[in-house]
VMD Tcl script that draws the C-alpha trace (Angstrom):
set ca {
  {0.00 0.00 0.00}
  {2.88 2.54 0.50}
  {4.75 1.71 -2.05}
  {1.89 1.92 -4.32}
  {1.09 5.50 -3.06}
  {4.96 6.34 -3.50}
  {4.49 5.49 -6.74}
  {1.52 7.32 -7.37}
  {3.42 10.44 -5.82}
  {6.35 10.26 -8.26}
  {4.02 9.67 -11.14}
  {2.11 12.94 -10.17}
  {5.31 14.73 -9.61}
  {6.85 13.60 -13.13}
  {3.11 15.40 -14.77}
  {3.92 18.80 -13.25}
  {7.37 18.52 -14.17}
  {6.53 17.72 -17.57}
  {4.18 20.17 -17.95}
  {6.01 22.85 -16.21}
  {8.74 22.01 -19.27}
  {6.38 22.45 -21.84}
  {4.82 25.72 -20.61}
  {8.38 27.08 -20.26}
  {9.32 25.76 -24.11}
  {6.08 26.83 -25.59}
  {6.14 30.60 -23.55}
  {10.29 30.51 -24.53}
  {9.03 30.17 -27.99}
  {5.89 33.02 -28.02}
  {8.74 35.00 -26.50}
  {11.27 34.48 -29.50}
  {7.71 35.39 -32.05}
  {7.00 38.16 -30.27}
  {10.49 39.63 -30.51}
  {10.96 38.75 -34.08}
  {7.38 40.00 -34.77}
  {8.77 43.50 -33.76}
  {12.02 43.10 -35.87}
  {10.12 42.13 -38.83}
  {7.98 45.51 -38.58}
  {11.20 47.70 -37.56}
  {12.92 45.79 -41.12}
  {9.75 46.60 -43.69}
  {9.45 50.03 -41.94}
  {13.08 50.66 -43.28}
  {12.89 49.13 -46.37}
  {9.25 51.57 -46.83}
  {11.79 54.56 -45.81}
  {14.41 53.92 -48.31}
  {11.76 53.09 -51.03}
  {10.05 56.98 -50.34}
  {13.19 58.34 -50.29}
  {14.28 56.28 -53.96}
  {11.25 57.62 -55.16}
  {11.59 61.29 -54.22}
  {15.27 60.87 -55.84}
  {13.93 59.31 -59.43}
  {10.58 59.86 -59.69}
  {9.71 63.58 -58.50}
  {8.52 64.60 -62.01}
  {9.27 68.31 -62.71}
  {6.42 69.58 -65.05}
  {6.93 72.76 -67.25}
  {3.85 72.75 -69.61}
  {0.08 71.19 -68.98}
  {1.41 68.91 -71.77}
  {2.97 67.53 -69.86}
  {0.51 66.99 -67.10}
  {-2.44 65.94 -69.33}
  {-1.77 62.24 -68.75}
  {-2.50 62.59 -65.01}
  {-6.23 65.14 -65.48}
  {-7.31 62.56 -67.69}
  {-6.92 59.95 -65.22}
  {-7.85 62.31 -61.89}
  {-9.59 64.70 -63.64}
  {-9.84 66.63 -60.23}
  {-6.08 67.49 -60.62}
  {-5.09 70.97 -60.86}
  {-2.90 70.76 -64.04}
  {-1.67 74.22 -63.60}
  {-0.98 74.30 -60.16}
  {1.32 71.23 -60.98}
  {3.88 73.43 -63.38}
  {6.97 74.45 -61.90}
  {6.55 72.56 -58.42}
  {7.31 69.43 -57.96}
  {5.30 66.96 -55.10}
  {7.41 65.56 -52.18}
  {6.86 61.32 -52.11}
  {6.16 61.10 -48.33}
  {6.05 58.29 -45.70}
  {2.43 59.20 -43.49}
  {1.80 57.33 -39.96}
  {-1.68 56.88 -39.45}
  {-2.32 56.79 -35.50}
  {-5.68 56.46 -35.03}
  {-8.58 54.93 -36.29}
  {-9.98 50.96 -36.37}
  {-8.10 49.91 -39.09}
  {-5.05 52.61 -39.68}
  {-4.06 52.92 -36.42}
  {-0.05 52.03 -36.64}
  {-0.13 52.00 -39.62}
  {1.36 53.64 -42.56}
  {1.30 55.16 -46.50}
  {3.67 56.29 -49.17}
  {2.34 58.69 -51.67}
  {2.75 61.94 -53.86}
  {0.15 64.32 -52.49}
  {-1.50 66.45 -55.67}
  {-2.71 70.02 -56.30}
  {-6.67 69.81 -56.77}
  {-9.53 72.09 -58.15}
  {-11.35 71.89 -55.41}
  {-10.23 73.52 -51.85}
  {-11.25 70.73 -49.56}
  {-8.11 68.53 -51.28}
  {-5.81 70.79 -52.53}
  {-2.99 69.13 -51.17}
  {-5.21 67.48 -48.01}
  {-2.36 65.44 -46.37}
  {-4.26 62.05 -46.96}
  {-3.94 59.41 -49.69}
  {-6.90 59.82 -51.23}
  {-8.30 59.44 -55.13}
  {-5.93 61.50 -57.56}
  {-2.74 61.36 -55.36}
  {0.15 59.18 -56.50}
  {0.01 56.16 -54.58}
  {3.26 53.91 -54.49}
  {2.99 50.56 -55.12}
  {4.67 47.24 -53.90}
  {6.92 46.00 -56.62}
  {6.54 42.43 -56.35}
  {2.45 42.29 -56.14}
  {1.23 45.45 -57.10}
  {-0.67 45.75 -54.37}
  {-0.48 50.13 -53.08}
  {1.42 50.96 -50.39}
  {-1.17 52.84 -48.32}
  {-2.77 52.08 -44.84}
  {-5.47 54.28 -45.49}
  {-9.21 52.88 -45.70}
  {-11.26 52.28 -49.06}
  {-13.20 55.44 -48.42}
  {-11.72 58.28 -50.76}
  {-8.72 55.89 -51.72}
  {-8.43 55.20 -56.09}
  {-10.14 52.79 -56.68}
  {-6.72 50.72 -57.95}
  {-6.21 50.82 -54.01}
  {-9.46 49.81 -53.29}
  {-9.56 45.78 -51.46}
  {-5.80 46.19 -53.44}
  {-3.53 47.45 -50.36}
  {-0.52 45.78 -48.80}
  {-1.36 44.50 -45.38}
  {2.43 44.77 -44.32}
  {1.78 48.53 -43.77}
  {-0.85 48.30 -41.11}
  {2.08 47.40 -38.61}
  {-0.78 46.81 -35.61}
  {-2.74 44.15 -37.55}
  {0.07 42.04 -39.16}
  {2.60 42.61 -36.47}
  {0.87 43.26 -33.15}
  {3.44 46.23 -33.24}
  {2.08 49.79 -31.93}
  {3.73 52.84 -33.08}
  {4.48 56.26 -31.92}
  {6.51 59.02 -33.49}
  {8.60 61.92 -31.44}
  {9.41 65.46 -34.15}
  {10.28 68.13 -33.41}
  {7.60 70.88 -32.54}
  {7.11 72.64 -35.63}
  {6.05 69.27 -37.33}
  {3.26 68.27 -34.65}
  {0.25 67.37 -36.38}
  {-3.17 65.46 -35.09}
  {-3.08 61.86 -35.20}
  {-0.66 61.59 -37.85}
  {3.01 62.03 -38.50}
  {4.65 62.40 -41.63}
  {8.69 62.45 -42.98}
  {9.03 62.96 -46.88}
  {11.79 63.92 -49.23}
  {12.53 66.38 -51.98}
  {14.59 65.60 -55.49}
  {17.74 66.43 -53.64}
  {17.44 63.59 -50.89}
  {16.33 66.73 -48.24}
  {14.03 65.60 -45.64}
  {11.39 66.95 -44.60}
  {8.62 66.96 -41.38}
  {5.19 67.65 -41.08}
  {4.00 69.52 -44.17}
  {7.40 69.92 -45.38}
  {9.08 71.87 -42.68}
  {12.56 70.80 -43.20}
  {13.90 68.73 -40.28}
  {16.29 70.13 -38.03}
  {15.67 67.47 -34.93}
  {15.73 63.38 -35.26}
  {12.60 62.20 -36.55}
  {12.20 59.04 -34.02}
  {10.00 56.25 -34.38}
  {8.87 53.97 -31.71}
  {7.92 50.52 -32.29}
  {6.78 48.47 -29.42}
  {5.09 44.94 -28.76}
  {4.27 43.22 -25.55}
  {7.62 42.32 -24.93}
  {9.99 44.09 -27.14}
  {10.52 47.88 -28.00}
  {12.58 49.46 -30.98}
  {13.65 52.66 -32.55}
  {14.39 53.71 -36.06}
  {15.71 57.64 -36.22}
  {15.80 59.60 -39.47}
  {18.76 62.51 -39.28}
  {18.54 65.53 -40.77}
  {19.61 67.04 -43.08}
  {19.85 63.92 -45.73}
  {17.18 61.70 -43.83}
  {20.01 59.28 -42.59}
  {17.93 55.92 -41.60}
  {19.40 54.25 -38.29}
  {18.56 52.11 -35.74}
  {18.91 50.57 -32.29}
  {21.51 51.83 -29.74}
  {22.48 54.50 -32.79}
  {19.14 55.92 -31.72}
  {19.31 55.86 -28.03}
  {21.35 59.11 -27.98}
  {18.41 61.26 -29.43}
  {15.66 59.71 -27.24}
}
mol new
graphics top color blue
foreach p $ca { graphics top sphere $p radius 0.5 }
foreach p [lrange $ca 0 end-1] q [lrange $ca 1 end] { graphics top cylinder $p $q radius 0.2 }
display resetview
């Protein structure tokens, strides 16, 4: 009779031991996702920074006669042609903090000159404004919803740039005070690789952004004056 509770004892104790094991492996290994969950997000939010800044630097058109622009009217025919001439667009990264689905998340995009005042150059990716897209899949880089977006962009958007919904990552952004805008944040480039905060108040201060899960936090800085992308402990130094 005692040995057979002994035995009972040491089977019970072997369980908890055993399960205590696989709780640690399986919480060692939600650990490990949740940290490279955040690194993934920190690495596409680069890539997405050197892409806006590639496309200020090769594809910032410089229009000098409505000729020129009539390919764009006839496709957004709310497009101020004229206001186009002699002033080129700035291709800008926008961090959308609020909302159901846009919160931490982000777009790239040429904003446009319209005819009417309500989006002459509104600060959102809407219909008419040069949306970049993902070069593999086509699919637009914007994290805006299907509301006003082209309808290209419509059910046709790159889930990679709502950072919150594919990552679990939430974001934050710290500019200087002369950028500070509601709910959003924006960093964008001109033709000469100048960067820019805000609506286009060049940046004098590090443009930091904050990327944080559960269990893991990191920081991506953009210097001025050439919008030098670093990261980590390079960052710590401007927090």
């Amino acid at each position: 009779m005692i040995y057979e509770n002994c035995n009972q004892k040491a089977f019970l104790l072997f369980e908890c031991i055993l399960a205590i094991t696989l709780i640690s492996i399986i919480a060692l290994f939600a650990h490990q996702a949740l940290l490279s969950q955040t690194s993934r997000a920190a690495n596409l939010l680069i890539q997405s920074l050197n892409y806006t800044k590639m496309l200020a630097l090769t594809q910032n058109t410089h229009y000098t006669n409505k000729k020129q622009t009539q390919w764009l009217v006839d496709k957004f025919p709310s497009i101020n042609s004229e206001a186009l001439i002699d002033k080129p667009g700035f291709w800008q990264l926008q961090f959308h903090q609020s909302g159901i689905y846009t919160k931490s998340s982000f777009s790239i995009y040429l904003d446009t000159p319209r005819n009417s005042s309500t989006t002459h150059y509104d600060g959102r990716p809407m219909a008419g404004d040069l949306i970049a897209i993902e070069g593999i899949n086509l699919h637009c880089l914007s994290g805006y919803n299907n509301t006003n977006i082209s309808d290209f962009c419509k059910n046709n958007a790159d889930s990679g740039v709502r950072l919150l919904e594919s990552f679990g990552v939430n974001l934050s952004v710290k500019i200087q005070n002369t950028c500070q805008e509601n709910q959003t944040a924006r960093i964008s480039f001109d033709s000469s690789g100048f960067a820019y905060c805000g609506k286009q108040v060049k940046l004098q201060e590090a443009f930091i952004i904050k990327l944080q899960s559960p269990l893991s936090t990191q920081y991506i800085c953009i210097l001025p004056p050439y919008g030098l992308i670093t990261q980590g402990e390079k960052c710590k130094k401007y927090l």
